[in-house]
RODREN-102806 format. One record per residue: residue number from 1; residue in one letter; x, y, z of N, C-alpha, C, O in turn. Coordinates in steps of 0.05 Angstrom, whole numbers, plus 32768, in hexadecimal, padded with zeros to 4 digits. Layout:
% residues N
<num:NUM	residuo:a	n_east:X	n_north:Y	n_up:Z	ca_east:X	ca_north:Y	ca_up:Z	c_east:X	c_north:Y	c_up:Z	o_east:X	o_north:Y	o_up:Z>
...
% end
This chain:
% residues 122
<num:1	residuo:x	n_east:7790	n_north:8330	n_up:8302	ca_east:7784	ca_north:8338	ca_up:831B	c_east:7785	c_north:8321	c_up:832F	o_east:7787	o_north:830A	o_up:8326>
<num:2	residuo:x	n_east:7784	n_north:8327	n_up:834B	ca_east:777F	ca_north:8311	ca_up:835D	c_east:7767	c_north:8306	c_up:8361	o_east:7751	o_north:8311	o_up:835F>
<num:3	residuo:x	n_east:7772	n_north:82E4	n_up:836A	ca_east:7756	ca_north:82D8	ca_up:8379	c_east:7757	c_north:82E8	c_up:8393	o_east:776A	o_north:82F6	o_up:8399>
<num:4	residuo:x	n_east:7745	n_north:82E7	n_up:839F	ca_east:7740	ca_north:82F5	ca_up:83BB	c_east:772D	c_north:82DD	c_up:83C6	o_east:771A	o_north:82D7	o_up:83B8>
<num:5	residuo:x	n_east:7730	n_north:82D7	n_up:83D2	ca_east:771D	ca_north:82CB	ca_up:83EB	c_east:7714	c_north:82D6	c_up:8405	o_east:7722	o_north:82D6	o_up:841A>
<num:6	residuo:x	n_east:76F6	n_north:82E4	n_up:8403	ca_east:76F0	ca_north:8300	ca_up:841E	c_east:76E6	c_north:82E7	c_up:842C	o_east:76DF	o_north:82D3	o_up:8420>
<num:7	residuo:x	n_east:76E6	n_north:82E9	n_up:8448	ca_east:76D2	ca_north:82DE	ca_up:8456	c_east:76CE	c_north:82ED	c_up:8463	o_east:76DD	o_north:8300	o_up:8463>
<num:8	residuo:x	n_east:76AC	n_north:82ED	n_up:847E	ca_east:76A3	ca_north:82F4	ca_up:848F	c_east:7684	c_north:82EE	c_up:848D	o_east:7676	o_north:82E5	o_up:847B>
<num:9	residuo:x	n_east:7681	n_north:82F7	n_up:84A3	ca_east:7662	ca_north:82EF	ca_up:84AF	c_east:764E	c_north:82FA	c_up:84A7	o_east:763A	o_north:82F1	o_up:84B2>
<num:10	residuo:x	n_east:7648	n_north:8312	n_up:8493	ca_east:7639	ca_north:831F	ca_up:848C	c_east:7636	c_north:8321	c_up:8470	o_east:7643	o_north:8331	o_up:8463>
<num:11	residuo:x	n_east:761E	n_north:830C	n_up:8461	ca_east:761F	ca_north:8309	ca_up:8446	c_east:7617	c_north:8327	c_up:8438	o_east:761D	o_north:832C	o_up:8421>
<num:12	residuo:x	n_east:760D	n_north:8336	n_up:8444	ca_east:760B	ca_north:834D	ca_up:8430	c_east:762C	c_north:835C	c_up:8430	o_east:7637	o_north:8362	o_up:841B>
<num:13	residuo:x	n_east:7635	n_north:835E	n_up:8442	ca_east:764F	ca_north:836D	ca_up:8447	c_east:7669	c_north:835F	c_up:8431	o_east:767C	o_north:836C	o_up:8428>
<num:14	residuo:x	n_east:7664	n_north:8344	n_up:842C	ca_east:7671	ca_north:832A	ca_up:8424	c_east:7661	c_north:8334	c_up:83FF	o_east:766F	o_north:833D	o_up:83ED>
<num:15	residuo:x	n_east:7650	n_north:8333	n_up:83FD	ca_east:764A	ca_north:8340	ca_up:83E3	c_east:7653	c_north:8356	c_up:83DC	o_east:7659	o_north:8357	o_up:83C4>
<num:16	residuo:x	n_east:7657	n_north:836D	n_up:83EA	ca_east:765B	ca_north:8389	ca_up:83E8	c_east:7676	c_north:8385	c_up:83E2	o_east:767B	o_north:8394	o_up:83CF>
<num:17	residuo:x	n_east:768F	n_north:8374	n_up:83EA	ca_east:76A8	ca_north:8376	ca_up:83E9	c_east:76AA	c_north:836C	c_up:83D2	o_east:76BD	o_north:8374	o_up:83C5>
<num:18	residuo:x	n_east:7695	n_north:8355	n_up:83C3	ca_east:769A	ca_north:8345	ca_up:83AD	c_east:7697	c_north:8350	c_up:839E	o_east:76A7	o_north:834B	o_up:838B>
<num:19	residuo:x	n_east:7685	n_north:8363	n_up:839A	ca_east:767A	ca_north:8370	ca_up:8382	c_east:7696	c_north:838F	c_up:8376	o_east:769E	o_north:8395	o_up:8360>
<num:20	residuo:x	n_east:769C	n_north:839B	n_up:8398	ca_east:76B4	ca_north:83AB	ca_up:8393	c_east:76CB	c_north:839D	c_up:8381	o_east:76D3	o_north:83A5	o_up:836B>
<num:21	residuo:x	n_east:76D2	n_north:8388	n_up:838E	ca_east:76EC	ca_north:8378	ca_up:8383	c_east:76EF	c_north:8370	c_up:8366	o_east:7703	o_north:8372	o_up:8357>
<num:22	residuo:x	n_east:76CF	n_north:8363	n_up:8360	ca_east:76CA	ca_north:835D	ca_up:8348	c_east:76D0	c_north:8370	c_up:8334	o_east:76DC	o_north:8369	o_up:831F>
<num:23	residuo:x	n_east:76C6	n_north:838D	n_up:8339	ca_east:76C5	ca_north:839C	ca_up:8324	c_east:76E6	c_north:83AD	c_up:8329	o_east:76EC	o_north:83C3	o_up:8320>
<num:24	residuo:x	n_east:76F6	n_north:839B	n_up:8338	ca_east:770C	ca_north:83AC	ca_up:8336	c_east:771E	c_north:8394	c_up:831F	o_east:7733	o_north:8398	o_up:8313>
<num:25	residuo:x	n_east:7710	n_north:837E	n_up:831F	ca_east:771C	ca_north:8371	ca_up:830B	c_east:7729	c_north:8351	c_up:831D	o_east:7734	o_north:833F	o_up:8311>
<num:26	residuo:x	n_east:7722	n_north:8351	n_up:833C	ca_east:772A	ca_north:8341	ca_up:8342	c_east:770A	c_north:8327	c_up:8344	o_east:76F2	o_north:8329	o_up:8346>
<num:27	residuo:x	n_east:7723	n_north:830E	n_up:8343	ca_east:770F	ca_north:82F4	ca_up:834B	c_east:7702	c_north:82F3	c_up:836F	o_east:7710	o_north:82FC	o_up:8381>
<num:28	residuo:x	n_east:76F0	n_north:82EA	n_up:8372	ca_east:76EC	ca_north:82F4	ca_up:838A	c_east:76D8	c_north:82D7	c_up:8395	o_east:76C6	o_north:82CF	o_up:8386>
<num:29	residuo:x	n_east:76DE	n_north:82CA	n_up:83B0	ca_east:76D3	ca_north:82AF	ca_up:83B5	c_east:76CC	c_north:82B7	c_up:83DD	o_east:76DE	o_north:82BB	o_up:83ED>
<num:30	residuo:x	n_east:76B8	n_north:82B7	n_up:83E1	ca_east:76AE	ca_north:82BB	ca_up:83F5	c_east:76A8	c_north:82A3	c_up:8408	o_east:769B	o_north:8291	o_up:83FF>
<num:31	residuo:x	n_east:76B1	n_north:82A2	n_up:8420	ca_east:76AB	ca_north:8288	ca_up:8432	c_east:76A5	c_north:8298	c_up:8447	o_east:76B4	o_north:82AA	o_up:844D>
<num:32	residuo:x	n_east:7685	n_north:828D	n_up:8458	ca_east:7679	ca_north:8293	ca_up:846D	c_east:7684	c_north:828F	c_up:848B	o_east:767D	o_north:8298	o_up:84A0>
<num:33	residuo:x	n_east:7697	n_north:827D	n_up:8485	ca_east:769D	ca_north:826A	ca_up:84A0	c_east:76BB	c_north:825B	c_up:8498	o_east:76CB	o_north:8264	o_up:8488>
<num:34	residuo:x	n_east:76BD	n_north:8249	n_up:84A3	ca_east:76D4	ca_north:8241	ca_up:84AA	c_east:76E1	c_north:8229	c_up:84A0	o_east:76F8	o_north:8224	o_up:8499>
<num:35	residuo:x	n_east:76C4	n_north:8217	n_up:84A3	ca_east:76C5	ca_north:8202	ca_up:8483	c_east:76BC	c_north:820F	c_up:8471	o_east:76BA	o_north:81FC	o_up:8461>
<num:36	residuo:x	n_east:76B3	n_north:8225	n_up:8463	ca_east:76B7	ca_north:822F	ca_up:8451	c_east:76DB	c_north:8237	c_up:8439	o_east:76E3	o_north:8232	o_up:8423>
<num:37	residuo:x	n_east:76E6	n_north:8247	n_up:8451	ca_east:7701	ca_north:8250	ca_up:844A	c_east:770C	c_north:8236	c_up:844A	o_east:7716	o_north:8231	o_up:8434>
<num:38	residuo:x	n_east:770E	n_north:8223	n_up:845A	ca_east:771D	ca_north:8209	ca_up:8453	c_east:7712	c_north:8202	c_up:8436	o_east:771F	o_north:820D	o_up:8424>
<num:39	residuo:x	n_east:7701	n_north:81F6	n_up:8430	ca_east:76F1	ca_north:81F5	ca_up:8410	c_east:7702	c_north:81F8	c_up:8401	o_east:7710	o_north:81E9	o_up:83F4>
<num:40	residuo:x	n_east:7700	n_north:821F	n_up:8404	ca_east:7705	ca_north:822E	ca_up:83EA	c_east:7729	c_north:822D	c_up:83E9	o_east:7738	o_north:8226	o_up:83D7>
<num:41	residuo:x	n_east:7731	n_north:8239	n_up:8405	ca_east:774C	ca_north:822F	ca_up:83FC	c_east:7764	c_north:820E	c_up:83EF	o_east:777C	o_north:8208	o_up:83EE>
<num:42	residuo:x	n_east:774B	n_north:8201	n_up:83E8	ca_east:774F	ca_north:81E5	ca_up:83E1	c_east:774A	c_north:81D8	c_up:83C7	o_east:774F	o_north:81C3	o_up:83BC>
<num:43	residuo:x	n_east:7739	n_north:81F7	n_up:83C2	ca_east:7737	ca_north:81F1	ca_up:83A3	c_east:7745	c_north:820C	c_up:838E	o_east:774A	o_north:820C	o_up:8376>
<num:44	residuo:x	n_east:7748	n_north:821D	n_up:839C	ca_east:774F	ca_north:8235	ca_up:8391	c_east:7772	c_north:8243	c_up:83A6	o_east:7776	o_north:8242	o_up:83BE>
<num:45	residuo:x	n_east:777F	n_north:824B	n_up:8393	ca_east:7797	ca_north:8251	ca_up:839D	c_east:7793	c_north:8272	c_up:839E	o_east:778F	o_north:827E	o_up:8389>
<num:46	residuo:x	n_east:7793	n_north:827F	n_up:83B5	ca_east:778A	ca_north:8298	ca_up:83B9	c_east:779E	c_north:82A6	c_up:83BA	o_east:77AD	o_north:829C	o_up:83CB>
<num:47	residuo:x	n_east:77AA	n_north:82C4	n_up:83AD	ca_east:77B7	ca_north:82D3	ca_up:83B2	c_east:77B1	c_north:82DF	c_up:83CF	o_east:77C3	o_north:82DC	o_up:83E0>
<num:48	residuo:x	n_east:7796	n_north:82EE	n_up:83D6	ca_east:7795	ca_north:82FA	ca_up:83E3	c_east:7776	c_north:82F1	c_up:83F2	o_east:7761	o_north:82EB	o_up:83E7>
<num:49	residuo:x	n_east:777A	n_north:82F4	n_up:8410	ca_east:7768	ca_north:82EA	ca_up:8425	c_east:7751	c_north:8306	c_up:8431	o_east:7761	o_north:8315	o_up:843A>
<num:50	residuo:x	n_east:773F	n_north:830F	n_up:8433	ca_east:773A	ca_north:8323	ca_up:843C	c_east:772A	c_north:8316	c_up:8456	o_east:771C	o_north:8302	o_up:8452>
<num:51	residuo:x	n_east:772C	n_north:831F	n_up:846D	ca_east:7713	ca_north:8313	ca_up:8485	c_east:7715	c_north:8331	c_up:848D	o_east:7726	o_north:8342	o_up:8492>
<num:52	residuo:x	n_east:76EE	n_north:832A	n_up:848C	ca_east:76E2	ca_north:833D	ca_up:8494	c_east:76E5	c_north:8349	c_up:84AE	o_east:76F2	o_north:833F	o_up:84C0>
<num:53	residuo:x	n_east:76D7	n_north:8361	n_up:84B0	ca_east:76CE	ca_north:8363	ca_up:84CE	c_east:76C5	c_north:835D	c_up:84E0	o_east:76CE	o_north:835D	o_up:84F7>
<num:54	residuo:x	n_east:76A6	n_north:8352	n_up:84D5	ca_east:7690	ca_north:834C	ca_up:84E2	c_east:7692	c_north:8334	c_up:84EF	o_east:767D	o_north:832E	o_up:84FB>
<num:55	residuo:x	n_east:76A3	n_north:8323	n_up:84F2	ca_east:76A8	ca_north:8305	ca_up:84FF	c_east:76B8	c_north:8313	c_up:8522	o_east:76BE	o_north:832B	o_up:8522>
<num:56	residuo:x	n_east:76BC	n_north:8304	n_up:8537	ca_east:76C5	ca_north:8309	ca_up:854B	c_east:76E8	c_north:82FF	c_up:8541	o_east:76F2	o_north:82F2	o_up:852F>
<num:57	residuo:x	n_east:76F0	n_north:8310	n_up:8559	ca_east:770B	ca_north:830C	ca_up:8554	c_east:771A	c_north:82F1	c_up:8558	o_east:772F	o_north:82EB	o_up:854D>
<num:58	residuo:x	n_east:770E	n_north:82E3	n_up:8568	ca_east:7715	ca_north:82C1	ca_up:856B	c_east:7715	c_north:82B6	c_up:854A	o_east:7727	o_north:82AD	o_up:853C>
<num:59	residuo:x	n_east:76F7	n_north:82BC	n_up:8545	ca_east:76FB	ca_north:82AB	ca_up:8522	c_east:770A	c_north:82B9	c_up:850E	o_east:770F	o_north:82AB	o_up:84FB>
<num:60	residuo:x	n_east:7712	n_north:82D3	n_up:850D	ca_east:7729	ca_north:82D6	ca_up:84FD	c_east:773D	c_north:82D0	c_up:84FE	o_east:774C	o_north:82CE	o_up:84E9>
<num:61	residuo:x	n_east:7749	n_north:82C7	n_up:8522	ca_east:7762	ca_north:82BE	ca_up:8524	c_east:7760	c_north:82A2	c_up:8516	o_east:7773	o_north:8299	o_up:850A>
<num:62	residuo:x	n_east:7741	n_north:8291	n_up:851B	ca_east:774F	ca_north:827D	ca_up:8510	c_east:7742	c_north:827B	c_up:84EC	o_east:7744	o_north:8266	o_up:84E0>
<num:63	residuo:x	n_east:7737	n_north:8292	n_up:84E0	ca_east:7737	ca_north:828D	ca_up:84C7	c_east:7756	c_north:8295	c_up:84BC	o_east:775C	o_north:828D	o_up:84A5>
<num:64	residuo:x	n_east:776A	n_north:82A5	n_up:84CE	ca_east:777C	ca_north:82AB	ca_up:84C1	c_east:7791	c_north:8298	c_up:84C5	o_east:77A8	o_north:829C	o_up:84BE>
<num:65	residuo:x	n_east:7789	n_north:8280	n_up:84D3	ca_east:779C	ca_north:8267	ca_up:84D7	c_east:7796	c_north:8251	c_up:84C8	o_east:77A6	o_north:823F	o_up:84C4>
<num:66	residuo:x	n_east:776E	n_north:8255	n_up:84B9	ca_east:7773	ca_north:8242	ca_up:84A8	c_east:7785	c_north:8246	c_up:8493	o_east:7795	o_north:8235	o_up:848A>
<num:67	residuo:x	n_east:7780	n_north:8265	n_up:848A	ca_east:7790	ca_north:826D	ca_up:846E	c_east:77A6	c_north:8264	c_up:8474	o_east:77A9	o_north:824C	o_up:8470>
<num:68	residuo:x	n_east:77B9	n_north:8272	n_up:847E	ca_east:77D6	ca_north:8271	ca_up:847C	c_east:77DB	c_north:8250	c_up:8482	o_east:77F3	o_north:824C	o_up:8480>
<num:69	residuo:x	n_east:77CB	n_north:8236	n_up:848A	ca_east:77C7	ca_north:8220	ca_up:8482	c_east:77C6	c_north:8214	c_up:8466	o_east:77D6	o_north:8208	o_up:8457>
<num:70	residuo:x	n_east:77AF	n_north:821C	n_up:8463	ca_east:77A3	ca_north:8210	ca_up:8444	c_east:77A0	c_north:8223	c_up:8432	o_east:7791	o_north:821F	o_up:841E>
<num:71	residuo:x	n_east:77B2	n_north:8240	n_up:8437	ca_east:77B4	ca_north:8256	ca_up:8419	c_east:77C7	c_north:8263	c_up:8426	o_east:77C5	o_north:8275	o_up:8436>
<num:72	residuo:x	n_east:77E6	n_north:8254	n_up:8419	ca_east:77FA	ca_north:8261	ca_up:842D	c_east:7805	c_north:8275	c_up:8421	o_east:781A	o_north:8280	o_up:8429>
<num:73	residuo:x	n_east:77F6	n_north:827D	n_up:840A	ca_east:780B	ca_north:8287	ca_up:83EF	c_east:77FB	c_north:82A6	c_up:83F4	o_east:7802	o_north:82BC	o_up:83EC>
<num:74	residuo:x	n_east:77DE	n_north:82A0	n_up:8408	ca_east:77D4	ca_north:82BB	ca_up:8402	c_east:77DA	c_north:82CB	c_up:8418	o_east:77E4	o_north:82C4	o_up:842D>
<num:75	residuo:x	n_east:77D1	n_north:82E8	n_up:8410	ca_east:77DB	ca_north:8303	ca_up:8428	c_east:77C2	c_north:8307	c_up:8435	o_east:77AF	o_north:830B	o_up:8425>
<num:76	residuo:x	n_east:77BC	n_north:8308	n_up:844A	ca_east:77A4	ca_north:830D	ca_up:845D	c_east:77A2	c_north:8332	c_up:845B	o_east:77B0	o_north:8344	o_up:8463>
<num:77	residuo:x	n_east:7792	n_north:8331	n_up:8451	ca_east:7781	ca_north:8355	ca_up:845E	c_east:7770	c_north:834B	c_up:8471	o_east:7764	o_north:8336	o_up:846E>
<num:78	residuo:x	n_east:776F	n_north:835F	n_up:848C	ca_east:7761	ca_north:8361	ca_up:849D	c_east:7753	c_north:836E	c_up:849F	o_east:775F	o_north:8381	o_up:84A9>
<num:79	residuo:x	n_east:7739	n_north:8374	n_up:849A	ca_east:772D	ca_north:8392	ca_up:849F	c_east:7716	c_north:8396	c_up:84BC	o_east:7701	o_north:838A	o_up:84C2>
<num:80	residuo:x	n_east:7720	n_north:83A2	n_up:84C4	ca_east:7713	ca_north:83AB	ca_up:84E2	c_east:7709	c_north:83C9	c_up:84E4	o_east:7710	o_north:83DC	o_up:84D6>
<num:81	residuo:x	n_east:76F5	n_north:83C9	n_up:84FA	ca_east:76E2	ca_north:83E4	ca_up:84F3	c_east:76F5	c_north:83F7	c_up:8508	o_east:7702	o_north:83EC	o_up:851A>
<num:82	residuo:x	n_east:76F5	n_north:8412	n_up:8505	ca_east:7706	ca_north:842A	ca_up:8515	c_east:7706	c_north:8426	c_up:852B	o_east:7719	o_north:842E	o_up:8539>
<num:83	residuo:x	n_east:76EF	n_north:8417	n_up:8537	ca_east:76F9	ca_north:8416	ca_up:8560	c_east:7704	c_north:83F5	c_up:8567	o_east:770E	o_north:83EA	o_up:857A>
<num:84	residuo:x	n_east:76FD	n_north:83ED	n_up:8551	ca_east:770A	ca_north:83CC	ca_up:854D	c_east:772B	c_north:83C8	c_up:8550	o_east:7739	o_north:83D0	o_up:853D>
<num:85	residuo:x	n_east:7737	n_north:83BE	n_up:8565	ca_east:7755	ca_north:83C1	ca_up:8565	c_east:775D	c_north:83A5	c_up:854A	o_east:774E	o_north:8391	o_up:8548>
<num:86	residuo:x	n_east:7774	n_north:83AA	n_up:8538	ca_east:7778	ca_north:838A	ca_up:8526	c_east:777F	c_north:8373	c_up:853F	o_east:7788	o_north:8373	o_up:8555>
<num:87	residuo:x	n_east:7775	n_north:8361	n_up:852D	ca_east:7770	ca_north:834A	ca_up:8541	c_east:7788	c_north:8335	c_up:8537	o_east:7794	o_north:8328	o_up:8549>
<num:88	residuo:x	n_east:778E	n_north:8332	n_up:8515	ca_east:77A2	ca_north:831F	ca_up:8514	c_east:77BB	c_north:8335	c_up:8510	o_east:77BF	o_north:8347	o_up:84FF>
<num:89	residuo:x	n_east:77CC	n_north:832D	n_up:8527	ca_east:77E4	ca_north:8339	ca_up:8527	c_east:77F6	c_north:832F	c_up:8508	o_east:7809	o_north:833D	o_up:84FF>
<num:90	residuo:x	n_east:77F1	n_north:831B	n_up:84FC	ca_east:7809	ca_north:8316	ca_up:84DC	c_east:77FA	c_north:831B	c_up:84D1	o_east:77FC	o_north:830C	o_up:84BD>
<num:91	residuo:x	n_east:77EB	n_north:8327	n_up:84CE	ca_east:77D4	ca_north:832F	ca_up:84BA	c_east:77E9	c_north:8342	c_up:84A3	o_east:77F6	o_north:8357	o_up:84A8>
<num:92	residuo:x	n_east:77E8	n_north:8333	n_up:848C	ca_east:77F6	ca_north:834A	ca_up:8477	c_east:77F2	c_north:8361	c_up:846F	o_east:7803	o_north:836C	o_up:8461>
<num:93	residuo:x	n_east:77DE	n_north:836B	n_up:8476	ca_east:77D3	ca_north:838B	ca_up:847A	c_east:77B7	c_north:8385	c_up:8489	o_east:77AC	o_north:8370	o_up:8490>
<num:94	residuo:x	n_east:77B0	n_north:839E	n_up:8489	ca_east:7791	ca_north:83A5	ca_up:849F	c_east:7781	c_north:83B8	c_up:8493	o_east:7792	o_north:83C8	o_up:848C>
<num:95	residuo:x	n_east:7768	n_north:83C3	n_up:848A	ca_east:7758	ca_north:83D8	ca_up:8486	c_east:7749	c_north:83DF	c_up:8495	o_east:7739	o_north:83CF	o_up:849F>
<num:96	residuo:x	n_east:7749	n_north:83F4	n_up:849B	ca_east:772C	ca_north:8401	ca_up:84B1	c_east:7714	c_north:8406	c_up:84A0	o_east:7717	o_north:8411	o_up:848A>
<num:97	residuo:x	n_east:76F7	n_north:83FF	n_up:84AB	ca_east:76E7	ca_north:83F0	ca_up:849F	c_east:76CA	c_north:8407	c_up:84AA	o_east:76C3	o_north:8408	o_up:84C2>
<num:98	residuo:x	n_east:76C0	n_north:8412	n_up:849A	ca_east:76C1	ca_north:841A	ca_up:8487	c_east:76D7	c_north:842D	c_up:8477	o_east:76E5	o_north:843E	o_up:8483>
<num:99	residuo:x	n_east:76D9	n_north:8429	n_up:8461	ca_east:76E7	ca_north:8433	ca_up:8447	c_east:76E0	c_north:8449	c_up:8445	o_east:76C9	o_north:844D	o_up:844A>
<num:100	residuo:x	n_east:76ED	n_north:845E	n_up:843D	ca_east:76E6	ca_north:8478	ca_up:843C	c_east:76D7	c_north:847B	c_up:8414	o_east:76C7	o_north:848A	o_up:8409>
<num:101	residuo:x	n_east:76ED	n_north:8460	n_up:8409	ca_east:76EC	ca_north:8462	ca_up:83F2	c_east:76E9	c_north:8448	c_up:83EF	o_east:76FB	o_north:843A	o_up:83F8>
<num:102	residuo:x	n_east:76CF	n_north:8438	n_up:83E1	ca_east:76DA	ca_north:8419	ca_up:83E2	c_east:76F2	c_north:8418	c_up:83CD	o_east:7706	o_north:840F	o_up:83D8>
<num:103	residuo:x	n_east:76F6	n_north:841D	n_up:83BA	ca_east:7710	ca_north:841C	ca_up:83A3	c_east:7721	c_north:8410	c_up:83B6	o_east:772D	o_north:83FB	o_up:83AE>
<num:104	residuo:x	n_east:772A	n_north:8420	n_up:83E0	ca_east:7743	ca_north:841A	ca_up:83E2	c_east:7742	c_north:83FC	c_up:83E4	o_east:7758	o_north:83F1	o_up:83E2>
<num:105	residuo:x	n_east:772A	n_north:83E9	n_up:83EA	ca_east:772E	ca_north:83D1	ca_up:83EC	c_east:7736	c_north:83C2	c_up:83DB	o_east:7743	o_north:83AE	o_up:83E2>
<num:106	residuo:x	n_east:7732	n_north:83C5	n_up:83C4	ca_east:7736	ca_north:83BF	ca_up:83AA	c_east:7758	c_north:83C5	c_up:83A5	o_east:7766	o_north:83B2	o_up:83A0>
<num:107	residuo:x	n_east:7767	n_north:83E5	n_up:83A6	ca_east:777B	ca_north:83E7	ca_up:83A3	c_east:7787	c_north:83D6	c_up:83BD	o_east:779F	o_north:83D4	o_up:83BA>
<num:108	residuo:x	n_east:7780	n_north:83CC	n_up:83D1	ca_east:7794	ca_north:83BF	ca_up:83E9	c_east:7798	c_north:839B	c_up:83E1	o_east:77A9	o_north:8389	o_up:83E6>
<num:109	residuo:x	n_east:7784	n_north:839E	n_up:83D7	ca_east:7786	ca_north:837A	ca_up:83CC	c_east:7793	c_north:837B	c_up:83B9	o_east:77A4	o_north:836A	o_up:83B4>
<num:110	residuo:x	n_east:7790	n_north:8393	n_up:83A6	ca_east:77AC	ca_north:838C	ca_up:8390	c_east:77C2	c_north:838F	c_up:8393	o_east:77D5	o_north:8384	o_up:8387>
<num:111	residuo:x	n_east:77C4	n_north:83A4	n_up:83AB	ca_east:77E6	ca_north:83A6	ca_up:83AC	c_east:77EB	c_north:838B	c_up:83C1	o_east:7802	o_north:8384	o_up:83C5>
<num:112	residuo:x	n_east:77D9	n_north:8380	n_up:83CC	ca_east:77E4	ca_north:8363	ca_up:83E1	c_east:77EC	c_north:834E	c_up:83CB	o_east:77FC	o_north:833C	o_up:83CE>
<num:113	residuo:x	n_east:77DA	n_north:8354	n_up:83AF	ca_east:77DF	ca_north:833E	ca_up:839C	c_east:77F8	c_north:8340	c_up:8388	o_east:77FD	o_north:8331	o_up:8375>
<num:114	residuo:x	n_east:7806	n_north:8357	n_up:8392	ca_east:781A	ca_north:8363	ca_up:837E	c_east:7816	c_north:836B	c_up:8366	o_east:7821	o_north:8363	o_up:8351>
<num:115	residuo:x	n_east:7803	n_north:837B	n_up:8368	ca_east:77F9	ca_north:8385	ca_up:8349	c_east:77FE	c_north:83A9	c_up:8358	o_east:77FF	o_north:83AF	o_up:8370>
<num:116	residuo:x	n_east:7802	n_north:83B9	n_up:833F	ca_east:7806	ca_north:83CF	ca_up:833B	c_east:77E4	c_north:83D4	c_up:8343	o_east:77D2	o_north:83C3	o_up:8344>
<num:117	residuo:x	n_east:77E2	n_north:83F0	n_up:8347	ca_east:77D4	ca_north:83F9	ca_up:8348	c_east:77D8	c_north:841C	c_up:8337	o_east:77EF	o_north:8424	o_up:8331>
<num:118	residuo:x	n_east:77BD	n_north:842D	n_up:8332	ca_east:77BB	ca_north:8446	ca_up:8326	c_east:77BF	c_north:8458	c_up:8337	o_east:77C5	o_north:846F	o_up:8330>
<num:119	residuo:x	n_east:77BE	n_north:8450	n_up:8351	ca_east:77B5	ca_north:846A	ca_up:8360	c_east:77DB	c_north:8472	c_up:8369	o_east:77F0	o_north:8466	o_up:836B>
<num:120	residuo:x	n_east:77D1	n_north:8492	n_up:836C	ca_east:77F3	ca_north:84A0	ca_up:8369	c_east:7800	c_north:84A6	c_up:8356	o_east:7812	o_north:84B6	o_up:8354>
<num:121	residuo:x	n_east:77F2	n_north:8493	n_up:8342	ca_east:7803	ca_north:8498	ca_up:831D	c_east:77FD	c_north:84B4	c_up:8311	o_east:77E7	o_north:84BD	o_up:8316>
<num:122	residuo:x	n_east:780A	n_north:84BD	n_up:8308	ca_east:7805	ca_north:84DE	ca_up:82FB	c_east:7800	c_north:84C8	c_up:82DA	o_east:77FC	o_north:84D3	o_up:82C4>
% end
């Protein structure tokens, strides 16, 4: 399974994603801010980046400049809410926020991490 590193500004929302991820089998490392994600990408080599919604669109552009800095190996998910336009244009994929199903967040980090997923399999 993948490391994931979520960030954003909202520690319950930042729990809610951890606890999904976790039980899908992935590692999961949360940073609030900006010296946070520097930190974590310095000690941990991250498949996959998730930034939240809840941050303004200025600090995702530049949380998604620390990554691709200091976690160049990982794929950014963006997830933004339905009237929210995406904000980082290289963003390796995007989710609209809320989930209809949390599972899909869980299946979008694995397939960013190149892992197979169940869903579609007969």
């Amino acid at each position: 399974m993948a490391k994931v590193l979520c960030t954003g500004a909202d520690p319950v929302l930042l729990e809610t994603r951890k606890l999904i991820l976790e039980h899908a089998g992935h590692t999961v490392i949360s940073a609030m801010n900006q010296q946070m994600v520097t930190a974590a990408c310095n000690k941990t080599k991250f498949q996959v980046a998730v930034i939240g919604q809840s941050v303004s669109s200025h600090t995702k552009k530049n949380i998604a400049s620390l990554v691709r800095r200091y976690c160049p190996s990982a794929k950014i998910l963006e997830l933004h809410q339905v009237h929210q336009a995406r904000t980082i244009e290289d963003a390796d994929a995007w989710l609209e926020v809320p989930v209809d199903v949390p599972a899909e967040l869980a299946e979008r980090v694995a397939q960013l991490a190149g892992e197979e997923t169940n869903q579609g399999k007969a």
